[in-house]
C-alpha positions as CSV (number, residue, x, y, z in Angstrom):
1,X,0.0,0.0,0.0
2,X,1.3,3.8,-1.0
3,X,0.3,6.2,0.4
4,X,1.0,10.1,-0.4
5,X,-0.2,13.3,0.6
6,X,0.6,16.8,-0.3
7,X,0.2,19.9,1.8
8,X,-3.1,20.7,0.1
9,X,-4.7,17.7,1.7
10,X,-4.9,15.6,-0.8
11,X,-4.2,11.3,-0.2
12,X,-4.0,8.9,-2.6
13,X,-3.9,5.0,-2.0
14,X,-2.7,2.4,-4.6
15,X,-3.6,-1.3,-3.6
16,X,-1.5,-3.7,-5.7
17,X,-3.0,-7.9,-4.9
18,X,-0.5,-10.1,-6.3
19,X,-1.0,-14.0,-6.5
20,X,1.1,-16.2,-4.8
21,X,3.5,-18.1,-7.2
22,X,5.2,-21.3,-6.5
23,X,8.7,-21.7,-6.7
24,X,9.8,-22.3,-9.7
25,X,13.7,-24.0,-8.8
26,X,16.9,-22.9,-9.9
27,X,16.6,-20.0,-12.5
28,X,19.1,-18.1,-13.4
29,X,19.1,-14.5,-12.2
30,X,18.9,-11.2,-14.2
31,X,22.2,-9.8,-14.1
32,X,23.9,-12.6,-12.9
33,X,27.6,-11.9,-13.8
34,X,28.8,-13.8,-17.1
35,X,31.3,-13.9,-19.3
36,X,29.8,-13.2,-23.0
37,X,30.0,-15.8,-25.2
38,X,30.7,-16.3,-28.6
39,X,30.1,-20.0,-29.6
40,X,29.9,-23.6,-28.0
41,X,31.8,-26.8,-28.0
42,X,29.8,-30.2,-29.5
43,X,27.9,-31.0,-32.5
44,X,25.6,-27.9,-33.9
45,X,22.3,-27.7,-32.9
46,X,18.7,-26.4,-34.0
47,X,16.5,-24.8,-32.3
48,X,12.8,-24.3,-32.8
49,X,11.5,-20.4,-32.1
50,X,7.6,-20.6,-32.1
51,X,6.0,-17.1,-31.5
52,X,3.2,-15.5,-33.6
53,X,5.1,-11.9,-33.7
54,X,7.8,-12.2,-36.4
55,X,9.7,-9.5,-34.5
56,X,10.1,-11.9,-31.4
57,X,11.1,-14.7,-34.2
58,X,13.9,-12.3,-35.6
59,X,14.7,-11.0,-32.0
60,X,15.7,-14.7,-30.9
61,X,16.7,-15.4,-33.8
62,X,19.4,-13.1,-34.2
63,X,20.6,-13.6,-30.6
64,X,21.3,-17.4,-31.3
65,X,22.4,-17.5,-34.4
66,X,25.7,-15.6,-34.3
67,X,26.6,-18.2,-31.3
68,X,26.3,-21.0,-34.2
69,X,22.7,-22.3,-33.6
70,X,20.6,-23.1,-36.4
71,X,17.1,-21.2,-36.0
72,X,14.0,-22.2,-37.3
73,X,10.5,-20.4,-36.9
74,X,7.5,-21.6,-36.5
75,X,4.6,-19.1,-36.4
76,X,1.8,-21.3,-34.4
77,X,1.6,-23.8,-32.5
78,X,0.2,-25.9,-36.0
79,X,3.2,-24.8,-37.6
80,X,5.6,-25.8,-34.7
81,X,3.6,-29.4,-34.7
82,X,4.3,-29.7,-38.6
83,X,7.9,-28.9,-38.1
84,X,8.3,-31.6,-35.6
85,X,7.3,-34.2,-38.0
86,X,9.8,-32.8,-41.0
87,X,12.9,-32.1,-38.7
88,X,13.2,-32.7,-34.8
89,X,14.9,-29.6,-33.2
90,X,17.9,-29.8,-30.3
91,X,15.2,-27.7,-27.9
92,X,11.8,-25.5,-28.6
93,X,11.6,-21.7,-27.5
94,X,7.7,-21.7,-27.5
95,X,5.5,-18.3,-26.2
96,X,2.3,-18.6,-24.6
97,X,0.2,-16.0,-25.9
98,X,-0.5,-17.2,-29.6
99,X,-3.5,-17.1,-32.1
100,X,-5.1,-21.0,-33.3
101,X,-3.1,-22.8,-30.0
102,X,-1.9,-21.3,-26.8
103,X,1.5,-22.5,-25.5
104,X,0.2,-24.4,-23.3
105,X,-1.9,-26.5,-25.6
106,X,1.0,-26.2,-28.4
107,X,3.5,-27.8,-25.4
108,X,0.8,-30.6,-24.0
109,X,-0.1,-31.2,-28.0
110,X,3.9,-32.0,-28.6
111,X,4.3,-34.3,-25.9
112,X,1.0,-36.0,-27.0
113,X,2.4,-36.5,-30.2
114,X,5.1,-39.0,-29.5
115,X,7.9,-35.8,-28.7
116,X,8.8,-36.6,-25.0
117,X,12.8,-36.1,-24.6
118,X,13.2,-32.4,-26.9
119,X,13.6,-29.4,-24.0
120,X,10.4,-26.9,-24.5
121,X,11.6,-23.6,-22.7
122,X,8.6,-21.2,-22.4
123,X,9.4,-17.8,-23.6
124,X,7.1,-14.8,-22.1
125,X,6.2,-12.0,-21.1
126,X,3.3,-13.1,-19.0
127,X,5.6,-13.8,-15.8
128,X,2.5,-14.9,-13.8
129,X,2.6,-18.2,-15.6
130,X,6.0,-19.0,-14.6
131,X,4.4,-21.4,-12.4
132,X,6.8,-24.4,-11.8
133,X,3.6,-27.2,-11.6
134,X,1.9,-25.6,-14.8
135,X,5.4,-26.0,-16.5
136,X,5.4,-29.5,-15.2
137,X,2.0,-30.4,-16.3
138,X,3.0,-29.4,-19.9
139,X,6.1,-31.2,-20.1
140,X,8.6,-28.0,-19.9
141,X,11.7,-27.8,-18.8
142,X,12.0,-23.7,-18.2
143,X,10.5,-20.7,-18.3
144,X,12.5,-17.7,-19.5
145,X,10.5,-13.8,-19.2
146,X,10.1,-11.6,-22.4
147,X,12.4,-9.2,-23.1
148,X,14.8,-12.0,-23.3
149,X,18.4,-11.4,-21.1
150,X,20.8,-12.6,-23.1
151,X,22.7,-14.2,-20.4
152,X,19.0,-15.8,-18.7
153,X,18.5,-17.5,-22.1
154,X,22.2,-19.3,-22.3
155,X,22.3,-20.0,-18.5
156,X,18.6,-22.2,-19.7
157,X,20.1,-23.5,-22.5
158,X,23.1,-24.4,-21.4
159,X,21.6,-26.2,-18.5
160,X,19.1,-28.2,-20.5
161,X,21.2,-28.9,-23.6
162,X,24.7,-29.8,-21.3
163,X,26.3,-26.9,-23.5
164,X,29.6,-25.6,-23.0
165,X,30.5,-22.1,-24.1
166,X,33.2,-20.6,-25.5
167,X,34.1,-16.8,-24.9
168,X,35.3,-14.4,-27.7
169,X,38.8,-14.2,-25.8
170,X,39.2,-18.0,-25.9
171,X,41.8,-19.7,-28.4
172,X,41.1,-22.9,-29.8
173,X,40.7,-25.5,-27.1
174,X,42.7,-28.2,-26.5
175,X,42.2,-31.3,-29.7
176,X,39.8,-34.1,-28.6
177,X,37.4,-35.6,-30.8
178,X,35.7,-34.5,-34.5
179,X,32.6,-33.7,-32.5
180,X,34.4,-31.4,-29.8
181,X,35.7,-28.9,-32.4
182,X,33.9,-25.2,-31.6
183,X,31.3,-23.5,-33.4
184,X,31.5,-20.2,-34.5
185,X,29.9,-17.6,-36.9
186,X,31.8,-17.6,-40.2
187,X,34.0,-14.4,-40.7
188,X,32.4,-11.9,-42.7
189,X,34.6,-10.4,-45.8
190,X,34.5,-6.9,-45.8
191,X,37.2,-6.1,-47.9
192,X,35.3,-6.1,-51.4
């Protein structure tokens, strides 16, 4: 409760009722300290973006892609369900708020399809359904807020795809197998 008055006698009150909300485990915190990244060890991976807004497609998009992920879209949860069946993604980034299926129902509709071990990370800006039993009930694995922190994103993915990063200082790493060799953006010509 607020409560302010001025010297012409005037009060104002400002009741805010917030629901109770479970916690939702380890999450990684806004701001937490890390060191940027700029690529990751291990074989490359896809990811699945499902969001109605192409501007939160391209958003995500362009944050993942320069650290070597390949990015496809998917623009409802019928589209995301059709992609499944052409090309199984590494994890799915799927928003809650969408036109023909929710999230929800695109997430419980995925599992109920046969899809059972691929990561589903909700990705919104409705942080009152970051509700760990919810996320359970669906099948997913994390919930991530809109707008997206960089670093809250890779601290869910590396967590639910065992990634390990590579920072832009870092030289090559020591030699191990085919699949251990690190991805990064191609270099960009811009001498023409």
């Amino acid at each position: 409760k607020l409560a302010a008055t001025s010297s012409a006698g005037s009060t104002f009150s400002v009741r805010v009722y917030l629901r109770a909300v479970a916690d939702p485990g380890p999450q990684a915190k806004a701001g937490a300290l890390r060191q940027p990244v700029s690529g990751y060890l291990g074989e490359r991976r896809t990811l699945l973006v499902v969001d109605d807004q192409p501007v939160q497609r391209q958003m995500l998009a362009g944050m993942l892609a320069p650290l070597g992920f390949e990015v496809r879209e998917a623009a409802s949860g019928t589209e995301c369900l059709d992609s499944l069946r052409e090309e199984l993604p590494s994890a799915i980034l799927l928003d809650l708020t969408m036109d023909d299926m929710d999230g929800w129902q695109t997430a419980t509709s995925v599992r109920a399809s046969g899809f059972r071990d691929i990561p589903i990370i909700i990705v919104s800006a409705n942080m009152f359904e970051n509700q760990a039993e919810r996320l359970r009930a669906a099948g997913c694995q994390a919930f991530v807020g809109k707008p997206v922190i960089e670093s809250e994103l890779i601290a869910t993915l590396e967590r639910h795809l065992g990634l390990e990063w590579l920072s832009p200082g870092d030289a090559q790493p020591p030699a191990a197998d085919d699949d251990e060799t690190p991805l990064r953006p191609p270099r960009l010509d811009l001498s023409e």
